[in-house]
C-alpha positions as CSV (number, residue, x, y, z in Angstrom):
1,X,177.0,2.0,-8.0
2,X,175.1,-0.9,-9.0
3,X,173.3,0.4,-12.1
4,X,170.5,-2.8,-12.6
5,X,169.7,-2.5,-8.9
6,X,168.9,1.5,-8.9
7,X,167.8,0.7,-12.0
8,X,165.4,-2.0,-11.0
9,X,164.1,0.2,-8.0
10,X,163.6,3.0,-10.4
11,X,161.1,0.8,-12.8
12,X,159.2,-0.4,-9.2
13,X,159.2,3.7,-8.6
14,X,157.2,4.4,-11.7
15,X,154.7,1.7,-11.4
16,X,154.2,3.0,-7.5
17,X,154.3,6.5,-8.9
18,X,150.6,5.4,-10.3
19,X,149.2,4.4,-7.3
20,X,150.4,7.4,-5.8
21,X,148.5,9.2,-8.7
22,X,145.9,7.5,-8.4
23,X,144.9,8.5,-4.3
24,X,146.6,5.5,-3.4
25,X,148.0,6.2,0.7
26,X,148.9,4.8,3.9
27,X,148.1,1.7,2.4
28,X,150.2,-1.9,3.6
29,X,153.4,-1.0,1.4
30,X,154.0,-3.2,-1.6
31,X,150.4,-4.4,-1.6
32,X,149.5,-3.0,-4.8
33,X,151.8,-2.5,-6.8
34,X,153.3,-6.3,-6.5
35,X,150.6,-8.9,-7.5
36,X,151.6,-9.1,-11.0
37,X,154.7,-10.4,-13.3
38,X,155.2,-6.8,-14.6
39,X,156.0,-5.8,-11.2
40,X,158.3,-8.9,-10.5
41,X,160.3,-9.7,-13.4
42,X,162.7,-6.7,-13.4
43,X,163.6,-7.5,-10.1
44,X,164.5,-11.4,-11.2
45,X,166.3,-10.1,-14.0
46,X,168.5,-7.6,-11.5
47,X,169.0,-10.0,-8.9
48,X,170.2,-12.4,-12.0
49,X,172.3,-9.8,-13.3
50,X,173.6,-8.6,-10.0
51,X,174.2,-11.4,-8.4
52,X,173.4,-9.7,-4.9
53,X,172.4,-11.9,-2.1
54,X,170.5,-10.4,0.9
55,X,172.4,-12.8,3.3
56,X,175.8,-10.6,2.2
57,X,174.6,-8.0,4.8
58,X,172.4,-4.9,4.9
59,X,172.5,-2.6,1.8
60,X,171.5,0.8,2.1
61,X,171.4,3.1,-1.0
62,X,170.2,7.1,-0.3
63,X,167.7,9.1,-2.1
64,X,166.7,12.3,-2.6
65,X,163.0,13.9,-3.2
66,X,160.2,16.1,-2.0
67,X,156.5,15.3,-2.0
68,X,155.7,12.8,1.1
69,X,152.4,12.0,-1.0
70,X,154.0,11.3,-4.6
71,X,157.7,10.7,-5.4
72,X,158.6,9.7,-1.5
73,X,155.6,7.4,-2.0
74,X,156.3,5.7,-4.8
75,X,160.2,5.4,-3.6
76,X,158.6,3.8,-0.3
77,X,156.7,1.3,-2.2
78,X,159.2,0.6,-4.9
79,X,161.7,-0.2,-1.4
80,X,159.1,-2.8,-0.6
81,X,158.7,-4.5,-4.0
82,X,162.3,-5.0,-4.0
83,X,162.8,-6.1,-0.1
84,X,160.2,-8.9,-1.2
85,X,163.2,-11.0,-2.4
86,X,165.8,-9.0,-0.7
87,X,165.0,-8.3,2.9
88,X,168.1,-7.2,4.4
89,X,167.7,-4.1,1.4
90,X,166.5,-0.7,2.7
91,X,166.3,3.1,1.6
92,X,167.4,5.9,3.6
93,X,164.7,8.2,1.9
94,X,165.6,12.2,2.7
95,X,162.6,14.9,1.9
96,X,164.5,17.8,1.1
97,X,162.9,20.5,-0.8
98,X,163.8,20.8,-4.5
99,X,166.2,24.2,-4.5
100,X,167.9,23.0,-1.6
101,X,168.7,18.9,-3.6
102,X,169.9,21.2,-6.7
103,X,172.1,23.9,-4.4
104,X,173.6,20.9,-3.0
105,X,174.4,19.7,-5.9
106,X,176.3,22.4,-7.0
107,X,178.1,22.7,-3.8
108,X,179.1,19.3,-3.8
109,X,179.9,19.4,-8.1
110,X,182.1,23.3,-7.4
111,X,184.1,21.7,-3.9
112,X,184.7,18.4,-5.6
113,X,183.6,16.5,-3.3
114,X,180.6,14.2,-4.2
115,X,180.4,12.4,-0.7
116,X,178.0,14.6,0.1
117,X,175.6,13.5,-2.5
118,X,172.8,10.3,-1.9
119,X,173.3,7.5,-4.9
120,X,169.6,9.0,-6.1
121,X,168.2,12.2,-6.6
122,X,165.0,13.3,-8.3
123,X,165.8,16.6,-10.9
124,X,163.3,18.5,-12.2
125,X,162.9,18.4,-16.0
126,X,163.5,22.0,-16.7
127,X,166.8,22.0,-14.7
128,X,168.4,18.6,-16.0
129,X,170.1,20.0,-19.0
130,X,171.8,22.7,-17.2
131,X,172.9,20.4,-14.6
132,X,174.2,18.0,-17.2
133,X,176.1,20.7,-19.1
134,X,177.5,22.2,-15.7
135,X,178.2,19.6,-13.6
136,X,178.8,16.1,-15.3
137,X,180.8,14.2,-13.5
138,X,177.3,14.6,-10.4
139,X,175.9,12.1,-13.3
140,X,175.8,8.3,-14.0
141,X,175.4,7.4,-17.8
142,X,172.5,5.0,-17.6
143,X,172.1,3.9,-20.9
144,X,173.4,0.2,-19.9
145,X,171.3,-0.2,-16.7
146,X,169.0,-2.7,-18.1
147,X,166.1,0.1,-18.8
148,X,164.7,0.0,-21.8
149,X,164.2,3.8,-22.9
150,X,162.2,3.1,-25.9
151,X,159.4,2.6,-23.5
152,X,159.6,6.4,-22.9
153,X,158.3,9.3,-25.1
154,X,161.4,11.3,-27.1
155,X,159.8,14.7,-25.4
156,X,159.6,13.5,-22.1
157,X,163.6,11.7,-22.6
158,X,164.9,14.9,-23.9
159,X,165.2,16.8,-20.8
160,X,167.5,14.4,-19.2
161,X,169.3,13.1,-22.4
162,X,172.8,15.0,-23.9
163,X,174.7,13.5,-27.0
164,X,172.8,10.5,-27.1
165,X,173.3,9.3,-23.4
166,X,171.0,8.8,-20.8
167,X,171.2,10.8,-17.7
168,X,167.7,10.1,-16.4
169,X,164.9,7.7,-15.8
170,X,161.8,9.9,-16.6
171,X,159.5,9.7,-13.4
172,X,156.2,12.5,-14.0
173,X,155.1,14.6,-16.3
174,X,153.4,18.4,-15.8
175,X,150.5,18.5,-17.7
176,X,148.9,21.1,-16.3
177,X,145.5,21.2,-15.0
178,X,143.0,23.3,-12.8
179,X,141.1,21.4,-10.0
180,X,138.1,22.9,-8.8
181,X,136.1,22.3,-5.7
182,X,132.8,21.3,-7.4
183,X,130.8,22.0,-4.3
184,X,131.9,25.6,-4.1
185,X,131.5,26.1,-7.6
186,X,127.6,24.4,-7.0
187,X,127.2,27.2,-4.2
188,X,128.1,30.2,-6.2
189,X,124.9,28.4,-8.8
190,X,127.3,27.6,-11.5
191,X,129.0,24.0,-12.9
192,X,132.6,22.2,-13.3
193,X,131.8,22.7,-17.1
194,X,130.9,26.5,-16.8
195,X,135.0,26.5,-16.0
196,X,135.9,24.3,-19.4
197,X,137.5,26.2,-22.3
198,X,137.5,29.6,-20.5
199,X,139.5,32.6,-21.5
200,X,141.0,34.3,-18.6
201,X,138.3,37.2,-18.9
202,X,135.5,34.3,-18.6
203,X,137.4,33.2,-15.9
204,X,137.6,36.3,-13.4
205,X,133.7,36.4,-13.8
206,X,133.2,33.6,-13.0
207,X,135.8,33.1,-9.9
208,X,134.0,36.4,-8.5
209,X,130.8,34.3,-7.8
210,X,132.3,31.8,-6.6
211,X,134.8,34.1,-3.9
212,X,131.6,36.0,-3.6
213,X,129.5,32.4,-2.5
214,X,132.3,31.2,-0.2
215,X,134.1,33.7,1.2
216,X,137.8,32.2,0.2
217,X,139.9,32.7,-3.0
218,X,139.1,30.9,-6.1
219,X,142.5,29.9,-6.8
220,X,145.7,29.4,-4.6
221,X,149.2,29.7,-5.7
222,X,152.6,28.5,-4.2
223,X,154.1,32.0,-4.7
224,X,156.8,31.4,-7.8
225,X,156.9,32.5,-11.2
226,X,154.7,28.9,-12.2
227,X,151.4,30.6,-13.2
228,X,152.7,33.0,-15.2
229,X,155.0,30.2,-17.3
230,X,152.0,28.4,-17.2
231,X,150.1,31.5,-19.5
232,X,153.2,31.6,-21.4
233,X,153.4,28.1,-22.4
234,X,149.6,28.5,-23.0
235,X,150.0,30.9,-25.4
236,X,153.4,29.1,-27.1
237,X,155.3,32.1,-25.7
238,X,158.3,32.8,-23.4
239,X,160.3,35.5,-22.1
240,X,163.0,34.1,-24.1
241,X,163.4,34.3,-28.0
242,X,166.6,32.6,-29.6
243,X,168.8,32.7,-26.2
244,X,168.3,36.4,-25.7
245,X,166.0,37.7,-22.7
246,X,162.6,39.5,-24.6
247,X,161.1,41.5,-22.1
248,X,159.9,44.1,-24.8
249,X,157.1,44.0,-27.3
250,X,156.2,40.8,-25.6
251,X,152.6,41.1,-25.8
252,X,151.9,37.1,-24.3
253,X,154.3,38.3,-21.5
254,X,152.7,41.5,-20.4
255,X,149.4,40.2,-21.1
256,X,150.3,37.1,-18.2
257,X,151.7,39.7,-15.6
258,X,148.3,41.6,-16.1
259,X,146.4,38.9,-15.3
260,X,148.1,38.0,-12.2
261,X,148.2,41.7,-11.3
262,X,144.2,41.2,-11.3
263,X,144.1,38.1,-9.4
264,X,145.7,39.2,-6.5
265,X,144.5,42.8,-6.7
266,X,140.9,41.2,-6.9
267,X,141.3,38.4,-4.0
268,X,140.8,36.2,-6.8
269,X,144.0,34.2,-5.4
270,X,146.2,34.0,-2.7
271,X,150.1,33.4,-2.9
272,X,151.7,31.7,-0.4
273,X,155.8,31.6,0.0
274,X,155.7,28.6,2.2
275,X,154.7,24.9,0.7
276,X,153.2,23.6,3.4
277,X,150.5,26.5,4.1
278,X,150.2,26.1,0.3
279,X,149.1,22.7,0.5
280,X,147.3,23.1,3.6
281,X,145.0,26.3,1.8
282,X,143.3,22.9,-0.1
283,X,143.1,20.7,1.7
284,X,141.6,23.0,4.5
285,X,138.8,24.5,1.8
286,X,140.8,27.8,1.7
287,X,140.7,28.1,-1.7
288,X,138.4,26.8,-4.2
289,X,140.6,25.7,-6.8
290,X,144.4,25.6,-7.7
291,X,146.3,25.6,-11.6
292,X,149.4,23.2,-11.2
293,X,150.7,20.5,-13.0
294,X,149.1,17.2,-12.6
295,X,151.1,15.9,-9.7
296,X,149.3,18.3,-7.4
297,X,146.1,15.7,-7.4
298,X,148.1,13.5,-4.8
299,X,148.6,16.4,-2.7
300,X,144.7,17.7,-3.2
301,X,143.9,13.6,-2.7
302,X,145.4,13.0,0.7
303,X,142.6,15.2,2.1
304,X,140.3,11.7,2.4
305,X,137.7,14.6,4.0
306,X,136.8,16.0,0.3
307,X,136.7,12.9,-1.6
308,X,133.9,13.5,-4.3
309,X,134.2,17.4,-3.8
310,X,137.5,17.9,-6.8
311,X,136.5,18.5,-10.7
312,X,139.3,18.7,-12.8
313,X,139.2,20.9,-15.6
314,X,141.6,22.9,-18.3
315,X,143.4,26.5,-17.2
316,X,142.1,29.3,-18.7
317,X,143.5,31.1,-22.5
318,X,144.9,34.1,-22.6
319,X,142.7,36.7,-24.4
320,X,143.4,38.8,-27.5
321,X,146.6,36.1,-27.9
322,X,147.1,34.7,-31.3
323,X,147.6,31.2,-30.7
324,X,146.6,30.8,-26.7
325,X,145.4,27.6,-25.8
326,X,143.9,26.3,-22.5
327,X,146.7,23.7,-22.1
328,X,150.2,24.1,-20.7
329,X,152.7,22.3,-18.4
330,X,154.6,22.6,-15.2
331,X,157.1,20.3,-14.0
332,X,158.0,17.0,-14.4
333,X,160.9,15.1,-12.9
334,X,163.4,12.4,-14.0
335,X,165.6,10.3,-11.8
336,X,169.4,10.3,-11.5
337,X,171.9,8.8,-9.8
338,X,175.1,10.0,-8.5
């Protein structure tokens, strides 16, 4: 594995990564993200370091990731910044969902046999460390692969760093955020900014207008545990205290699982098991709003339909919660490669 050429596609990743965030789609590839030096230069410097010449015959390095409109984006464009100057270079770019990329992991880390696996993979940030402590030899050390990782922040390198090595190019973050269809929120007679600062109480009153006005749920959810971590977080809490599962006297816990009982029991949202009906409950004006992290917005932006209609906002607190805040994450992914 060439290290300065991964790691030269990774860089052109990121920079396509804010396009992607930034409703950028089915636009020429490269166009963008290649009209300036920042863009260029790390691919001079790879090609220098490398020494690779296209005319050697085709090279084709395999990656795996998940979300056609963000991270398979940003790997398409970062292909064509790099095939600029190296045109016999391509990416075999696989969309496999995120459990199945991690279970195949494991298979391939448990049978020995690391064939199987594609020279890049996208981890989430929560499961990096495990995977790093479990299964090291599925990594590549990249702290000499002509990255500079002072450019990142030490919170966001943390997940995919263990004893001072660098396991991961950091690719997203999870901020978390809830987007609100303004429109729907205008025909229940209220504002974005009624929805701003809200405890979860204020919240449920307020979705019931707007349910109430439209006839869909306020909020849709992909059908995990991820709104309820969300209220955790929120609150600085977590079902587990100093390695040990706390399931008792957890006030911030059974305070969450409350709310969520209410949201569902009240229509106030509507869970889906399957991503793609999940996705499709946006963009389709089935729901009138979603709590994700950020990354969602390229998923609610390739809906060109409702360009205008989306207000972003912050999730609700949790009441009667010492220390709840309206800000949490969920998320996040670094690269690796195999």
């Amino acid at each position: 594995m060439r290290k300065k050429l991964v790691g030269t596609l990774l860089i052109a990743a990121m920079t396509a990564s804010t396009l992607a965030g930034c409703g950028s789609s089915n636009s020429t590839a490269g166009t963008s993200a290649s009209g300036g030096a920042a863009e260029t230069s790390p691919v001079e410097s790879a090609t220098e370091a490398e020494g690779t010449d296209a005319a050697d015959g085709e090279e084709v390095l395999t990656v795996w990731c998940w979300d056609p409109t963000f991270n398979v984006y940003a790997m398409k464009q970062a292909e064509a910044i790099y095939q600029k100057d190296h045109p016999n270079f391509k990416l075999d770019i696989q969309e496999k969902v995120y459990t199945d990329i991690e279970q195949n992991i494991i298979t391939a880390a448990e049978a020995d046999n690391y064939d199987t696996l594609p020279d890049i993979f996208l981890m989430q940030d929560n499961s990096f460390q495990k995977n790093i402590a479990n299964y090291p030899e599925v990594f590549t050390e990249l702290s000499d692969s002509g990255i500079n990782f002072d450019d990142f922040s030490g919170g966001k390198l943390g997940d995919s760093t263990a004893e001072g090595k660098h396991y991961g190019i950091p690719f997203d973050n999870g901020a978390s955020i809830m987007a609100i269809r303004s429109d729907m929120v205008e025909a229940a007679g209220l504002t974005v900014e009624d929805f701003k600062d809200t405890t979860w109480s204020e919240f449920m009153e307020l979705a019931k207008k707007v349910v109430d006005a439209n006839g869909v749920p306020m909020l849709t959810s992909s059908g995990g545990s991820e709104i309820v971590i969300e209220m955790l977080q929120s609150a600085g809490a977590s079902p587990i205290v100093n390695g040990e599962v706390h399931l008792a006297d957890n006030a911030a816990l059974k305070k969450a699982i409350e709310v969520y009982k209410q949201l569902i029991d009240e229509g106030i949202m509507v869970d889906y098991t399957d991503w793609d009906q999940y996705i499709a409950s946006m963009n389709k004006g089935e729901a009138a709003g979603v709590i994700q992290g950020c990354w969602i917005m390229s998923s609610i932006q390739s809906a060109e339909d409702q360009s205008g209609k989306w207000a972003i906002v912050n999730m609700p607190a949790l009441d009667g919660i010492d220390g709840a805040t309206n800000y949490a994450n969920c998320g996040g992914a670094s690269w690796a490669v195999s």
